[in-house]
N, C-alpha and C positions, 0 to 999 in steps of 0.2 A: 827847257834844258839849259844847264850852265855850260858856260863855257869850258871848264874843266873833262865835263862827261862829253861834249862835241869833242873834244879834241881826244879825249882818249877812244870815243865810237871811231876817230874818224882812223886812228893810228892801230883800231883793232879789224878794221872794215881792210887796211890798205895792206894789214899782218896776212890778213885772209888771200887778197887776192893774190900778190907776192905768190902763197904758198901755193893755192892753185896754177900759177901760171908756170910755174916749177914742175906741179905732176901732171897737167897736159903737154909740157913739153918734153919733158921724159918721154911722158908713152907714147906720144907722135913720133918723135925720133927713134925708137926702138922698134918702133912702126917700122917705119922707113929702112932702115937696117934690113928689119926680115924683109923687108919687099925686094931689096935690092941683092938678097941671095937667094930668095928663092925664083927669083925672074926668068934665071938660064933652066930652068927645072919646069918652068912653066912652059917655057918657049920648045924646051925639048917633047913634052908630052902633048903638044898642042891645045893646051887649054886657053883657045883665045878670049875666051869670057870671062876667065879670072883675070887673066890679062888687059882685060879693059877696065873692070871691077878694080884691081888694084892701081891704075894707070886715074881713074877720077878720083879715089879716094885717095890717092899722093897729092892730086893734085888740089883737093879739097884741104887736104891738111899742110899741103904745103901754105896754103892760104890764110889757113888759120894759125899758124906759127908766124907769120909776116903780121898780124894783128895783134898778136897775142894776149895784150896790154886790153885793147878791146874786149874780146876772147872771154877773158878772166875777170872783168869788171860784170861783163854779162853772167857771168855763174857764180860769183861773187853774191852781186845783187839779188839774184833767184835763191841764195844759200842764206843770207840774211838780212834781206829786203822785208821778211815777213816778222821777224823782230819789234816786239814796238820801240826798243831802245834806238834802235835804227833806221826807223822811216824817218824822221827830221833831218836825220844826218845825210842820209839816200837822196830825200826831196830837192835838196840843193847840189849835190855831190855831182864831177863829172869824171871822167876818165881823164883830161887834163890836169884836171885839179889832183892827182893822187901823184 
């Protein structure tokens, strides 16, 4: 592969994840939002089970927003990892490096 096609894999691989890590953080945060109004609704009807349910999966995704960069290199890499243009470029590639 020339150096030209590495550098535009690598600036087409980093367009990708950018944009991934844009739409899991949307929908995490909007997440988050409904969790945080429907809370007093939950706590009013005593649905302590949804309340737990929502209570790890805040706190899973609060997790996964603190990574994110990670996060999005992993589904990234699973979204064009399987490319052949992109394995050489993957094989050396890190989350640093972008």
């Amino acid at each position: 592969m020339s150096n030209v096609q590495a550098n535009e894999a690598r600036e087409r691989i980093k367009k990708t994840q950018e944009n991934i890590a844009v739409i899991i953080g949307t929908i995490f945060t909007l997440t988050l939002c409904v969790y945080f109004f429907t809370y007093a609704m939950l706590v009013d009807k005593g649905l302590y089970g949804l309340l737990w349910a929502q209570g790890l999966s805040a706190l899973a995704m609060l997790l996964a927003l603190i990574y994110l960069k990670h996060v999005s290199f992993f589904f990234t890499r699973l979204w064009l990892g399987r490319r052949a243009e992109f394995r050489d470029t993957f094989a050396g590639l890190n989350v640093s490096d972008l």
